[in-house]
N, C-alpha and C positions, 0 to 999 in steps of 0.2 A: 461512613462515607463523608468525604470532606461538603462542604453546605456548599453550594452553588446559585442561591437566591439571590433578586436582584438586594437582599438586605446586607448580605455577608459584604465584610467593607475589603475583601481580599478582589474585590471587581473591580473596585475601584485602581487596579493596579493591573490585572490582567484582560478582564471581559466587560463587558457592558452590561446593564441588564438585561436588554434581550438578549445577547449571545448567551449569558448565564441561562436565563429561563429556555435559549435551543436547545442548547447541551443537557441539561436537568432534563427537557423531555424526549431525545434520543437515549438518554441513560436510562430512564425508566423503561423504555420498548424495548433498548436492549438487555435490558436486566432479564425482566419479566416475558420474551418475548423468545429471545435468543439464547438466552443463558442457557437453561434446560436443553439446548441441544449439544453442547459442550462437548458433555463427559461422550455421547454415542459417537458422534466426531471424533475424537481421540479414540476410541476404542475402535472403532468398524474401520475408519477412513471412510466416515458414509458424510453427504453432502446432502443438506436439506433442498430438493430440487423447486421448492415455492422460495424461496429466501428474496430471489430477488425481485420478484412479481409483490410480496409481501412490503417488501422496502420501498417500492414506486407506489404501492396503494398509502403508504406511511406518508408519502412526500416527502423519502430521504435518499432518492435519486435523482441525478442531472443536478444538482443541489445551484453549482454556478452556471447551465445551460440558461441563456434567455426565455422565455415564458412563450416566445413564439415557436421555440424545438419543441417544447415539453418539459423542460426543464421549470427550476422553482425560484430561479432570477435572484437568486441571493448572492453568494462571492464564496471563492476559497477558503477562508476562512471557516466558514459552517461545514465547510466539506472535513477540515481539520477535527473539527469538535466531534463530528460524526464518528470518525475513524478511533478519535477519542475515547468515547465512548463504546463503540465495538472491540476496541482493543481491553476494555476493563473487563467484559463480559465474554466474547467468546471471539478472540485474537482471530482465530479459524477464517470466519467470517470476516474478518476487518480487513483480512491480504484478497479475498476475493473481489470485496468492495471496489477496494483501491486499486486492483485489474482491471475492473467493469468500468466504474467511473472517472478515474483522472487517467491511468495509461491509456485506455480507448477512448472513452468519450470525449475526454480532454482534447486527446490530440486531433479526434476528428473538429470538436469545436472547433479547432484553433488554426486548423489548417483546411480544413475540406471548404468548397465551393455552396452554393446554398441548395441547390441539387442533391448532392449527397449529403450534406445536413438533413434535407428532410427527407431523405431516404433513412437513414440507420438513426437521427438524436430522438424521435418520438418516441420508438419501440424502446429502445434502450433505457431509455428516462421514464418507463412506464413498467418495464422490468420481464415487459412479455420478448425479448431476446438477451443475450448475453454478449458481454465484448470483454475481447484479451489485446493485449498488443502482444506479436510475435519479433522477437526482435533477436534474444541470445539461442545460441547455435552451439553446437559441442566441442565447438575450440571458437567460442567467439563468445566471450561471457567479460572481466576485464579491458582486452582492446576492442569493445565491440564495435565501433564505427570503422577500426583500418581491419576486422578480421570476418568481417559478415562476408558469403561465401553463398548464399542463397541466391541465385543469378534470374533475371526478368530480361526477357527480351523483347524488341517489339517483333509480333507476325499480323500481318495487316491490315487492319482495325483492332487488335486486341495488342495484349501481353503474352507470354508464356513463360511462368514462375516454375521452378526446380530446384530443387533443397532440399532440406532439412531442420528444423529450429526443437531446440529442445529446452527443458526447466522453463515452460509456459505457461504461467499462472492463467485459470480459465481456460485453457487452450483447447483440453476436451470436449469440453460443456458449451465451449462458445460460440453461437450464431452470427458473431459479426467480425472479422479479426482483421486488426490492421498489420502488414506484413512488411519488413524491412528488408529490400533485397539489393544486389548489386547487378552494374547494365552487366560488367565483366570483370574479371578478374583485377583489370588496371580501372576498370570505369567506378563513375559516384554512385553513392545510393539513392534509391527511389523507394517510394511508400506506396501502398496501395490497400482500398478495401476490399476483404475478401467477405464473402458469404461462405458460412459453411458446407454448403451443398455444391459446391463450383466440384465441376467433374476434376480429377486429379489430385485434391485434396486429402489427406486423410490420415486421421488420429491413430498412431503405430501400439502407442500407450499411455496409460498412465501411471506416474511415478507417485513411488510410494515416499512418504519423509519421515524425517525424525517427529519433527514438530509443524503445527500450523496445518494438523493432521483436519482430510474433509474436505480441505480447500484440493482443487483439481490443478496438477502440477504434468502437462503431457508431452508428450515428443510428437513430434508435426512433420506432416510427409507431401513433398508437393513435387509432383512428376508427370510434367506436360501439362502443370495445371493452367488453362485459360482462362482469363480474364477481361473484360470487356475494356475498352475506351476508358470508358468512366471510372474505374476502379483505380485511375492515378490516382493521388493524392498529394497536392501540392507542388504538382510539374516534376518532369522527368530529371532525375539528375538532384533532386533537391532535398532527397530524402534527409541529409543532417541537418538543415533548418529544421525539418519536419519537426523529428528527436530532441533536438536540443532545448526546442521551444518547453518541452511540456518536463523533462528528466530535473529542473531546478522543482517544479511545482512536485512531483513524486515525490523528490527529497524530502518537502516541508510536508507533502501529507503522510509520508510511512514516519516521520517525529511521532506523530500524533498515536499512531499503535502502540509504539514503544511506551509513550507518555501512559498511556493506559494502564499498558500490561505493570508497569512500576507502580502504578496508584494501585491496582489491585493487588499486586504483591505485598503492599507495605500494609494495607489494610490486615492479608492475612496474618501476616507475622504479628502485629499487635494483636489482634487476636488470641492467636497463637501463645501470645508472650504472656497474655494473663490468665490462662485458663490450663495452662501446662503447670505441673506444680513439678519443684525437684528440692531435695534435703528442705522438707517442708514448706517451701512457699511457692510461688508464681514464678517460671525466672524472669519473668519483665521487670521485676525486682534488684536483679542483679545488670549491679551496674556494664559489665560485659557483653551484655543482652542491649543494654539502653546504648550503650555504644554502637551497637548496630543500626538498632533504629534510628538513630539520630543521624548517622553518614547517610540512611536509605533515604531519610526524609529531606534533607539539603538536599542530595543528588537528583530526587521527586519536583521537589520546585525548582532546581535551577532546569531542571529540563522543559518545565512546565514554560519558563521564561523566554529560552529559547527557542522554546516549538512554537509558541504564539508570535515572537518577533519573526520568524522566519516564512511562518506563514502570514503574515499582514505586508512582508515585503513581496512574499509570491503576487500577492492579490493585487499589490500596484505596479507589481510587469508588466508591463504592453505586449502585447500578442506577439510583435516583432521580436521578443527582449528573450534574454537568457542565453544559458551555458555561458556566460563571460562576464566579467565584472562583479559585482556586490553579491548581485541576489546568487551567481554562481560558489561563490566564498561562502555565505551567509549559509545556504541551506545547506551545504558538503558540512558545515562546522555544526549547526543544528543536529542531523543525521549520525554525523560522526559522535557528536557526545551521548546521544541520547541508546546509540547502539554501545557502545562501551560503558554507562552508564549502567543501561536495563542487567548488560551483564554483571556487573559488581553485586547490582542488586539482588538477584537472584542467589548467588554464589550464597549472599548474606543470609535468603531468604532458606535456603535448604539446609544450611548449617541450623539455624533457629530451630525448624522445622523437624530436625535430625533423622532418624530415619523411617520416616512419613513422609519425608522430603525428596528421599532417593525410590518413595515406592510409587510406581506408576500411576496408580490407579487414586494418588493426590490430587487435588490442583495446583497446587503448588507446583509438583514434578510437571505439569502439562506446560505451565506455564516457563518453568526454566528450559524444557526443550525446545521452546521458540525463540531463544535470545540469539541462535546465531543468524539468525535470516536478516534480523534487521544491522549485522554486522557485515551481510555480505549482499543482500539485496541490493539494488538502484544504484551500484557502483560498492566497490568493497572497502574498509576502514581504509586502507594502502591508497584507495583509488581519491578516494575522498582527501584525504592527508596531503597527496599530491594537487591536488586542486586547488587547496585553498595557500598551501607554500606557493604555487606556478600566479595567484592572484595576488599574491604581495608582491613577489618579485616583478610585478608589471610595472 
């Protein structure tokens, strides 16, 4: 494993030494902590139900919440290195995280009133509730902000929410979800918090995947579900400010999974590469082999480069800031390389691997089944491509 101490003179270029000595100690809990639940995750589709109760007793939830929510008053950044790190040891885990903490808790930080901050940021950042943001719909995934179809209306003192929302990271599991609906069919969108127990509510399934297997992926069923006053979030009609604010910060923290999952893939293949023997030697011997390694290891740090400039530019957005300008370029270009990367990478890593590589019950294979989520998650390579073309030509 690459040295991460504040002596290694590679800090001097990416991390600090406290950032290095955070990262070194979420990679050790996540090693030793989390790893071991991996391979049952991949095989059952089972989900460790303490995980995130576990991670708020760790202090590696609400990570940038202020210290007055519950949170641990640090910045985006460490929220990166976190995901980092989960993404080395068990990916599974890392996409759940980044449901819990930046799509929910994020966006309630950054939008809700102080009332409902301390209504849902304590529990959340303590890890005794769960949060999803519900937002893609079954024809609303790409043009999600003109195709959401999930309608709120006001009845008076409340809401009444009607829909449907499907591929919901959390969505099952989750006790607090933030919900993106529209007033009408011509009208803006609106956000709102939901409690999972709101009458009307209710989880139809959950989806089984290829990859990223454990993490809870469910279809959402809301039919005359009511909601009270207080469950607006961020004024009627406002809901794409809502979204927009928080979808550049997602970008720069799902880099960070990807970053992972490629540090541990390259790890195995050297491995791999010297303890495999063929026509008597090692093939990490053979220059063919070293060809590989050497494209997966460039492609490992320039991703590594990227994802940390992307995230230090999240961290100095302004709450008002995003979907537009730099930091909207900046992390789509992050995202986009680091998801077209991981996949090269992998390609590399199973060919290496050979057929170990194509049998399930690898890690290797667990982890090539997760390369396309981070190609299609938080907006898809197409969606991304177009974003940061539509920001030059400004």
């Amino acid at each position: 494993m690459r040295g991460y101490g504040p002596d290694d003179m590679s800090t001097r270029f990416d991390l600090t030494s406290e950032q290095a000595d955070f990262l070194e100690r979420i990679d050790t809990f996540a090693r030793e902590e989390l790893y071991p639940h991996a391979q049952r995750m991949d095989d059952e589709d089972w989900f460790p139900d303490d995980f995130f109760k576990r991670m708020g007793d760790a202090g590696f939830l609400g990570v940038s919440v202020p210290t007055e929510w519950g949170g641990q008053g640090l910045s985006i950044f460490e929220g990166g290195l976190i995901l980092q790190a989960l993404g080395r040891w068990n990916h599974g885990l890392a996409l759940a995280y980044l449901c819990h903490d930046s799509l929910c808790m994020n966006t309630i930080l950054r939008n809700a009133d102080d009332e409902q901050k301390q209504w849902a940021l304590p529990d959340l950042c303590a890890g005794t509730k769960v949060g999803a943001l519900a937002m893609t719909e079954p024809e609303a995934g790409s043009d999600l902000l003109g195709s959401i179809s999930t309608t709120a209306r006001k009845d008076g003192d409340g809401y009444i929410l009607n829909g449907t929302k499907k591929f919901i990271g959390n969505g099952p599991t989750a006790d607090i979800l933030m919900v993106m609906t529209r007033a009408d069919p011509q009208g803006g969108l609106s956000a709102f918090m939901l409690p999972s127990d709101s009458p009307g509510f209710e989880v139809v399934r959950n989806i089984e995947k290829m990859g990223f297997r454990g993490t809870t992926w469910g279809e959402l069923s809301f039919e005359n579900c009511r909601l009270p006053a207080e469950s607006l979030v961020g004024g009627w009609n406002r809901g794409h400010r809502v979204i927009m604010r928080g979808l550049d910060i997602e970008r720069a923290l799902a880099a960070g999974i990807g970053l992972g999952i490629a540090e541990r893939a390259l790890e195995l293949c050297v491995e791999r590469a010297k303890e495999r023997r063929q026509f008597g030697k090692a093939i990490g011997n053979y220059q063919l082999i070293q060809d590989k390694l050497a494209g997966m290891y460039v492609r490992v740090e320039t991703m590594r480069t990227m994802t940390y400039r992307a995230l230090a530019a999240a961290e100095d957005t302004a709450y008002d800031q995003g979907g537009v300008g730099e930091i909207h370029k900046l992390t789509a270009a992050a995202v986009l390389y680091v998801g077209e990367s991981l996949n090269w990478i992998l390609n590399q890593a199973v060919q290496i691997w050979g057929a170990r590589g194509y049998a399930w019950e690898y890690e290797i294979n667990r982890l090539f089944r997760a390369i396309k989520v981070l190609e299609i998650g938080g907006g898809t390579t197409e969606v991304r491509k177009l974003i940061i073309g539509q920001e030059l030509m400004r």
